[in-house]
KETI-426962 format. One record per residue (C-alpha): residue number from 1; residue in three letters; x, y, z. Coordinates in Angstrom, 1 decimal, padded with zeros to 4 digits. Layout:
<rs>
     i    aa       px       py       pz
   NUM   ALA        X        Y        Z
...
</rs>
This chain:
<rs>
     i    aa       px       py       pz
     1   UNK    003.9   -074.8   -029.1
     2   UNK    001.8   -071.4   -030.1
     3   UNK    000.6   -071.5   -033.7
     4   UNK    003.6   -070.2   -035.7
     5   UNK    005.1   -069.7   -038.8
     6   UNK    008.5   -068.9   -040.5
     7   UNK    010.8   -065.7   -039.1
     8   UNK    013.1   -064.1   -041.9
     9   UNK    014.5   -061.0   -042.6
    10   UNK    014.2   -059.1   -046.2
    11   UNK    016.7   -057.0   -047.5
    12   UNK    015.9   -054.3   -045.5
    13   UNK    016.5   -055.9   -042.5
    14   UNK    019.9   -057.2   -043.4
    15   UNK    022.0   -054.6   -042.6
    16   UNK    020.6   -053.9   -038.9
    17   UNK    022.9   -054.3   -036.3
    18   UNK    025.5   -055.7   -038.8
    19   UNK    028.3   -053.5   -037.6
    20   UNK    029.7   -054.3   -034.1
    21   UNK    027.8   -057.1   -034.2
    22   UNK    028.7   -061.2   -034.1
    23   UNK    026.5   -064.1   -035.5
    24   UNK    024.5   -066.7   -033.5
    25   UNK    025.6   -069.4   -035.7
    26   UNK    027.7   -071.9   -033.4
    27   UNK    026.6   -070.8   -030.2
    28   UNK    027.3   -073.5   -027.5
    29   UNK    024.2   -075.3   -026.2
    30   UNK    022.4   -073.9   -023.0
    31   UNK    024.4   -070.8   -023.4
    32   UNK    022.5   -067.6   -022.6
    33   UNK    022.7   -063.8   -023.7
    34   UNK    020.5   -062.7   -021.0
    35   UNK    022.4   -059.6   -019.5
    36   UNK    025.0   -059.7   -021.9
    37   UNK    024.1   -056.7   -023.9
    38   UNK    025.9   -058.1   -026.9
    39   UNK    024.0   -057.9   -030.0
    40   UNK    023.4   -061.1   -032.1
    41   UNK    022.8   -061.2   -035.6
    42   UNK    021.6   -064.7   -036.9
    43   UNK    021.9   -066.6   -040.6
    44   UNK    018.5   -067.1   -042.0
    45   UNK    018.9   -069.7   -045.3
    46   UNK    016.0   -068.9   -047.7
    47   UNK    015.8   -070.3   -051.2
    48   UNK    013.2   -067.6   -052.5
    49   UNK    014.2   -064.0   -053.3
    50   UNK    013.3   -061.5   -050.4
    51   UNK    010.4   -060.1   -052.0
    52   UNK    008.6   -063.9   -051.4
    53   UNK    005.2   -063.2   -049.2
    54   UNK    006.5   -065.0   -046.5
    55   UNK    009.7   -062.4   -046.3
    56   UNK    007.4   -059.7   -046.9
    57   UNK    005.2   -061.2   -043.7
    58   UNK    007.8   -061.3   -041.4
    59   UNK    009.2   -057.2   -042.0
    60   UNK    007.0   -056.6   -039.0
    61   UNK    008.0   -059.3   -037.7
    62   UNK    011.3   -058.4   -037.6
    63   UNK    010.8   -055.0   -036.5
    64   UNK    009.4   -055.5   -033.5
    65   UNK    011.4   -058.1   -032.7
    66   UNK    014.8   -055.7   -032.7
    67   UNK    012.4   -053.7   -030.9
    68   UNK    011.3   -055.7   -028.1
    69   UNK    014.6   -056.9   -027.1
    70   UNK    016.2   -053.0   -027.5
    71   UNK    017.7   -054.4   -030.7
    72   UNK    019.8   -057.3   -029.3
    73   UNK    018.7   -059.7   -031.7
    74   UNK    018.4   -059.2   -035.6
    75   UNK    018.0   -061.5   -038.7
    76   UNK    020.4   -061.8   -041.5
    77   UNK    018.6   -063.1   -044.7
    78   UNK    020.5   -064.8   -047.1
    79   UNK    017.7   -065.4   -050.7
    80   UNK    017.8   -067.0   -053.4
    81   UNK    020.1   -069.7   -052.2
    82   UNK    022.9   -067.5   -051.4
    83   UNK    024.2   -070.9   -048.5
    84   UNK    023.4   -073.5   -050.9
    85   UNK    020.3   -075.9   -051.5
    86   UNK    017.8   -076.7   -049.4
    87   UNK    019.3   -079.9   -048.8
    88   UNK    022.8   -078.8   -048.0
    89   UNK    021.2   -075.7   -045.4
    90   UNK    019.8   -078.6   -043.9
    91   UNK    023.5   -080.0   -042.6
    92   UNK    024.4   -076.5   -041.9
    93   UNK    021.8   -076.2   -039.5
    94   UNK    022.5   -079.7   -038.0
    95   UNK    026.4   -078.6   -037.5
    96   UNK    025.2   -075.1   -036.4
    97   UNK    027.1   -073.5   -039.2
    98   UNK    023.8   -071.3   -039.9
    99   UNK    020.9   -070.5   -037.4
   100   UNK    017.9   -070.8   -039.2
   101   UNK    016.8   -072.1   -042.3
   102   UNK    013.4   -072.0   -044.5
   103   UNK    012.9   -075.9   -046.1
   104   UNK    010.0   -077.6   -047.8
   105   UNK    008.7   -080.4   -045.8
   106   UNK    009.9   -083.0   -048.5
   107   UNK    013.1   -082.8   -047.5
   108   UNK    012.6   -084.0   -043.6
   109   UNK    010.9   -087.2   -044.5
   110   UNK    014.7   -088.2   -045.0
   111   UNK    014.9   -088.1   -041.0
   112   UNK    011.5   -089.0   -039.7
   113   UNK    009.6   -090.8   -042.1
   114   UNK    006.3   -090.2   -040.3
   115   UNK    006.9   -086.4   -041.7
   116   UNK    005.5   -088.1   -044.9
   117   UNK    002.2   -087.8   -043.7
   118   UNK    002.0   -084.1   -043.4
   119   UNK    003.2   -083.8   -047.1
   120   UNK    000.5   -086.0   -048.7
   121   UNK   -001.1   -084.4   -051.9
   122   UNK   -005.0   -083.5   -051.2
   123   UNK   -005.2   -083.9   -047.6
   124   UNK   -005.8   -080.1   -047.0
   125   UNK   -008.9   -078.5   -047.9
   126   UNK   -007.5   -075.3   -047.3
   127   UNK   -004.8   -073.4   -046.8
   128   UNK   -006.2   -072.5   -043.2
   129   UNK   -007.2   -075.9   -042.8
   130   UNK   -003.3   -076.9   -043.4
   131   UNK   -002.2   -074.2   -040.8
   132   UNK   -004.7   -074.9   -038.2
   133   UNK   -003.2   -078.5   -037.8
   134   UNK    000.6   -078.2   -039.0
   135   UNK    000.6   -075.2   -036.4
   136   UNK   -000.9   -077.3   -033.5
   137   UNK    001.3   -079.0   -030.7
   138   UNK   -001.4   -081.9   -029.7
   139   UNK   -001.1   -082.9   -033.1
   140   UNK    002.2   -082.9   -034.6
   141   UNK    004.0   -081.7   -031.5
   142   UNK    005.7   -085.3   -031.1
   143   UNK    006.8   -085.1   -035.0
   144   UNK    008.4   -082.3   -034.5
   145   UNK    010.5   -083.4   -031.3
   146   UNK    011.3   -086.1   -033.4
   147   UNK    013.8   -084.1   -035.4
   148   UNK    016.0   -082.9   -032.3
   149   UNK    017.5   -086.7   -032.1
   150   UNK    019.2   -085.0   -035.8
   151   UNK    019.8   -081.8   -034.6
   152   UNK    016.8   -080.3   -036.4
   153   UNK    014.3   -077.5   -034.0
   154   UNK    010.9   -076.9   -036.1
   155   UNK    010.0   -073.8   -034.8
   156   UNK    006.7   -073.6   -037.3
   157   UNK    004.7   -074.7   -040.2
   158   UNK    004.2   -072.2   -043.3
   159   UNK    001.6   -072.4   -046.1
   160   UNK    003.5   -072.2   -049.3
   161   UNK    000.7   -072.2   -051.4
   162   UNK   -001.2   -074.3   -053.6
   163   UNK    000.8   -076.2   -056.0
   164   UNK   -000.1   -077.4   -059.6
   165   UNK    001.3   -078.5   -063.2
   166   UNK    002.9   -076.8   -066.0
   167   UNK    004.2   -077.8   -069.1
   168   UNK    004.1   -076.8   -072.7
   169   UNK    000.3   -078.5   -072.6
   170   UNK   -002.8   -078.1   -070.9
   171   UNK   -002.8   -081.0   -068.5
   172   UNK   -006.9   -081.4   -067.6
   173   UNK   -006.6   -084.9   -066.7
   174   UNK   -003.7   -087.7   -065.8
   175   UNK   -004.3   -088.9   -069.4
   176   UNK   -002.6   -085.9   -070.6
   177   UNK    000.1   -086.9   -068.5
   178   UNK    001.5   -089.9   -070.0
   179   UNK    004.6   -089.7   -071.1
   180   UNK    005.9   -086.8   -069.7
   181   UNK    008.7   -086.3   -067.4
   182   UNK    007.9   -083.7   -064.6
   183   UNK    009.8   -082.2   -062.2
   184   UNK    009.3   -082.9   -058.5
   185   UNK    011.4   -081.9   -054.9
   186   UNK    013.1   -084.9   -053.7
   187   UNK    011.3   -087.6   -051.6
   188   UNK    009.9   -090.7   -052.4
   189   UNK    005.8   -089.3   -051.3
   190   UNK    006.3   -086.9   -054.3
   191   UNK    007.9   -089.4   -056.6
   192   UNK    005.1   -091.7   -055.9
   193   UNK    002.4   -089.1   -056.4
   194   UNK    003.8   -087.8   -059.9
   195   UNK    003.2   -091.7   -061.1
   196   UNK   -000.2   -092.1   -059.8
   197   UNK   -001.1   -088.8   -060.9
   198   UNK   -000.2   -090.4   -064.6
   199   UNK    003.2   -088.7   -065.0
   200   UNK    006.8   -089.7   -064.8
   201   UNK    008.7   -087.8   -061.9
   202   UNK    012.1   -085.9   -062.1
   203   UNK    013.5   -085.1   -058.7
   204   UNK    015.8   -082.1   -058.9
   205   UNK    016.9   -079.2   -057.6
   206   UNK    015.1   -075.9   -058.1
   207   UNK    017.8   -074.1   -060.3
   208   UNK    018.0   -076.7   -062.5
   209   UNK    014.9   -076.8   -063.8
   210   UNK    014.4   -073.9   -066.3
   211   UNK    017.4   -075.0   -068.7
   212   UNK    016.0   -078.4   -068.1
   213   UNK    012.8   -077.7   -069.3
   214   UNK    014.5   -075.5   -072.0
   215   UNK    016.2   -078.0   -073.4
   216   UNK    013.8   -080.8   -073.0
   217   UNK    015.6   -082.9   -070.3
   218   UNK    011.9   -082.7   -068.4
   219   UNK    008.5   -081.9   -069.8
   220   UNK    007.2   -079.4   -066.8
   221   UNK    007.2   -079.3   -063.3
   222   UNK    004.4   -078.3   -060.4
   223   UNK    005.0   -075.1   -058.2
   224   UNK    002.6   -072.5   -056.9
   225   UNK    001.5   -069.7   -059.3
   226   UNK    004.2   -067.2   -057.4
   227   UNK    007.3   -069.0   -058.0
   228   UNK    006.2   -070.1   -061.8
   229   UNK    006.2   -066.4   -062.2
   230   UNK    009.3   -065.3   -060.1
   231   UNK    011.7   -068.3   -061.8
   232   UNK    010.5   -067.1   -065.3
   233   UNK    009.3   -071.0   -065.9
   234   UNK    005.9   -069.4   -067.3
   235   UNK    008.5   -069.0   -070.7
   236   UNK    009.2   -072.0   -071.2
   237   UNK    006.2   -073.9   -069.7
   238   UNK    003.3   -071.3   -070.8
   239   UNK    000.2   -073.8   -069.8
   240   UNK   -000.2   -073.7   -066.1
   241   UNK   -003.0   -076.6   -065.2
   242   UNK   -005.2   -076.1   -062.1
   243   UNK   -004.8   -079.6   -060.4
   244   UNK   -004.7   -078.0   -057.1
   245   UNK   -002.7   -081.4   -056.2
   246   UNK   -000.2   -080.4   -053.6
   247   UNK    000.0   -077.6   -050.3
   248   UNK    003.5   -078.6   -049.5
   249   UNK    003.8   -077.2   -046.0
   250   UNK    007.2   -075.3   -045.9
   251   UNK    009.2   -075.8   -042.0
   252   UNK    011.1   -072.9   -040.6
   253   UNK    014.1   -074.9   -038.6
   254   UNK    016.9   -073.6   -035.9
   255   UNK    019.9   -075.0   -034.9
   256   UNK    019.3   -076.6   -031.7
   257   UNK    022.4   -075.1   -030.2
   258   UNK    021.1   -071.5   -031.4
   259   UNK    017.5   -072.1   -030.0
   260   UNK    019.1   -073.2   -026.9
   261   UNK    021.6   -070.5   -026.4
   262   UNK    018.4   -068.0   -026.5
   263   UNK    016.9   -067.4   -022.2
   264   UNK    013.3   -068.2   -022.3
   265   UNK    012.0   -065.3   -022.1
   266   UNK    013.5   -064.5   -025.7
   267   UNK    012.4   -068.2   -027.1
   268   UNK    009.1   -067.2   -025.7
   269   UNK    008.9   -063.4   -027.4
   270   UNK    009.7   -065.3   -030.5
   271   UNK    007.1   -067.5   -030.8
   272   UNK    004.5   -065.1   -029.8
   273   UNK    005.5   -062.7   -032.6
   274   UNK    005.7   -066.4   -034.8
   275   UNK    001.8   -066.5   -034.1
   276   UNK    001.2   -063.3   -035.1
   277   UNK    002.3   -063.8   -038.9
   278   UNK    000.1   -066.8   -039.9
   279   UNK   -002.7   -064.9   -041.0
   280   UNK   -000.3   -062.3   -043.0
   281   UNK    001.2   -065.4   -044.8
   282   UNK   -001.8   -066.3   -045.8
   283   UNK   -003.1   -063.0   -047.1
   284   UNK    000.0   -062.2   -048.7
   285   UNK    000.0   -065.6   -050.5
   286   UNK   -003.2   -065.0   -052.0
   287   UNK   -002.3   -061.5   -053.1
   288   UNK    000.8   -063.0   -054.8
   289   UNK   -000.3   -065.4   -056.4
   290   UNK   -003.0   -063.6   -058.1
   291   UNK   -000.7   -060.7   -058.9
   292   UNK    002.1   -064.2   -060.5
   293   UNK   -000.9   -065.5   -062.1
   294   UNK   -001.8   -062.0   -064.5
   295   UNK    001.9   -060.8   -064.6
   296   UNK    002.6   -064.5   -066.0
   297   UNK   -000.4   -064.2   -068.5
   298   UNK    001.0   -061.0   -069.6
   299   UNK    003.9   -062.6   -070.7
   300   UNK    002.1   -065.3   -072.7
   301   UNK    001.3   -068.3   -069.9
   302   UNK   -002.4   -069.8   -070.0
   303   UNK   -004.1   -070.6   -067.2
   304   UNK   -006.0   -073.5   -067.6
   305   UNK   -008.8   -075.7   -065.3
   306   UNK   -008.1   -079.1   -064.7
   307   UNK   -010.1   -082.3   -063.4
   308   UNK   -009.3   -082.1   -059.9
   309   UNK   -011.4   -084.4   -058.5
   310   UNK   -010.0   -086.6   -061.3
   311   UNK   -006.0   -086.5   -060.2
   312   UNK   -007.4   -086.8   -056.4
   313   UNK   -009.2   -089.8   -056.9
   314   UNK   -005.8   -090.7   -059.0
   315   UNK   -003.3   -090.3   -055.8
   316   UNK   -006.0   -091.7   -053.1
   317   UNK   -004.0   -094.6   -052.9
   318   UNK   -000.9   -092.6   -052.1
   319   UNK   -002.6   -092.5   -048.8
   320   UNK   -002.7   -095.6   -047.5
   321   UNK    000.4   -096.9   -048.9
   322   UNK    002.4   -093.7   -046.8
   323   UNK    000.3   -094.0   -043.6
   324   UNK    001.8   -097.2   -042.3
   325   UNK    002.6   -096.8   -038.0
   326   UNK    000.2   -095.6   -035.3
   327   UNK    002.1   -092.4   -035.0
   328   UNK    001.1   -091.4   -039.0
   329   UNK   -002.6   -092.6   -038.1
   330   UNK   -003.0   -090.7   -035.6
   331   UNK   -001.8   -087.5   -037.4
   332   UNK   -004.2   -088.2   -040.2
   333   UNK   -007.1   -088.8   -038.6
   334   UNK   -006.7   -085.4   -036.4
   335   UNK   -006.0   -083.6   -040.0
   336   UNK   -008.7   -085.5   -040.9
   337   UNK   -011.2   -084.4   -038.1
   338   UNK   -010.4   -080.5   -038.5
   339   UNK   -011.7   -080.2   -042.0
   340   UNK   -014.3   -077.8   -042.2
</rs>
């Protein structure tokens, strides 16, 4: 496994190769397009508009990817939910409805529950730090291959930033958390975390949220500074609270029968060009969410500091009620070993 992260198409992109062209979604297993000529154009769920930095990262991508194989394969991206929730892209994917889709990490502890390890609030000390291991076959490499027993190929790891609390308070320690009611993805790590970190979690979906916080359903909800700003949730939660608690690794998954239908040589191409975007992820994150944080702020949100070391201390027993069988161990110790 090369160091890799996610492959989608923005807008732009969409439209190559459309006409004349068939989808990659449903392919039978093992089936190859080497020689064919035919031109393939694959689904690509994302729940992010196409603008996102991880889109923006993968234009080049993209480009050279048409390029390299004299445009016989090109991605169809499909933002802002366009095939459904994360959750429901997920079966699509599994039936081979779709070809590839974008999904927070959350959402495969469902399948494996050893995933919950990499999802663990404060157990990256960077955003490099996070890619360096997520991206590195002798250490999750067996994780990953644990998925394909439910029809689920991680292709990569993506950082999808650095996620903290809003709500219509400054929240600068997990006192000022009591009693509120916070939104948090689906899985049982994050429900955890939310009550440890002195909060009261409400799993929901994504588009929910602003009308629930509008109406006072839910108090807040934790997100990176770049979707706070794109969802508009800076208007009705203006005090964003720097608890740095969460780098929620996002996975980039294929349809098995898709990812087997490619020849090797393709699947190989792929993945090199996969490597290639980490450190533009990365960079782009960091630009965006500094540009999020002062577009937000000129629409009235307050960026606030926060005890950190406070709400880490808080969840450090998060970690040793999650990392229960050798497997987990073994992945926490390596994440461990690479901090700086």
């Amino acid at each position: 496994m090369h160091k890799r992260v996610l492959a989608v198409a923005t807008a732009s992109v969409m439209a190559i190769g459309l006409a004349a062209c068939s989808s990659g979604a449903g392919e039978a297993a093992g089936e190859s397009d080497e020689g064919s000529g035919e031109k393939r154009v694959f689904k690509v769920a994302f729940n992010q508009n196409a603008a996102h930095p991880q889109a923006q990262a993968i234009l080049a991508l993209s480009d050279e990817l048409e390029a390299q194989t004299d445009g016989q394969y090109s991605l169809e991206l499909y933002p802002d939910a366009t095939l459904g929730t994360q959750e429901a892209t997920i079966e699509q994917i599994q039936s081979g409805t779709i070809d590839f889709a974008f999904v927070a990490g959350s959402l495969l502890e469902s399948f494996s529950s050893d995933v919950a390890v990499v999802n663990l609030p404060y157990i990256y000390e960077s955003p490099e730090h996070q890619m360096e291991v997520l991206n590195d076959d002798a250490i999750v490499g067996d994780l990953y291959d644990s998925l394909l027993e439910d029809d689920i190929k991680v292709l990569a790891a993506a950082h999808a930033g650095v996620r903290n609390m809003y709500t219509d308070k400054p929240i600068e320690s997990p006192d000022d958390l009591a009693g509120y009611k916070i939104r948090v993805i689906g899985s049982d790590t994050n429900v955890r975390m939310m009550e440890l970190m002195g909060g009261s979690a409400a799993p929901m979906a994504m588009g929910e949220v602003y009308t629930a916080i509008q109406s006072g359903v839910i108090d807040g909800a934790e997100n990176n500074e770049v979707t706070y700003f794109d969802v508009s949730h800076y208007e009705v939660a203006p005090f964003y609270s720097a608890t740095k608690h969460l780098m929620l690794p996002d996975f980039f998954i294929a349809s098995p029968k898709t990812w087997d239908s490619l020849d090797e040589e393709t699947r190989e191409l792929f993945e090199e060009l996969l490597d290639g975007a980490v450190e533009d992820v990365l960079h782009n994150f960091a630009v965006a969410a500094e540009e999020a944080q002062e577009k937000a702020e000129d629409g009235g949100a307050e960026f606030v500091d926060a005890d950190a070391e406070a709400f880490r201390e808080a969840v450090l027993p998060l970690h040793e009620e999650v990392v229960t069988t050798s497997a987990m161990e073994e992945i926490y110790d390596a994440i461990e070993s690479a901090r700086g």
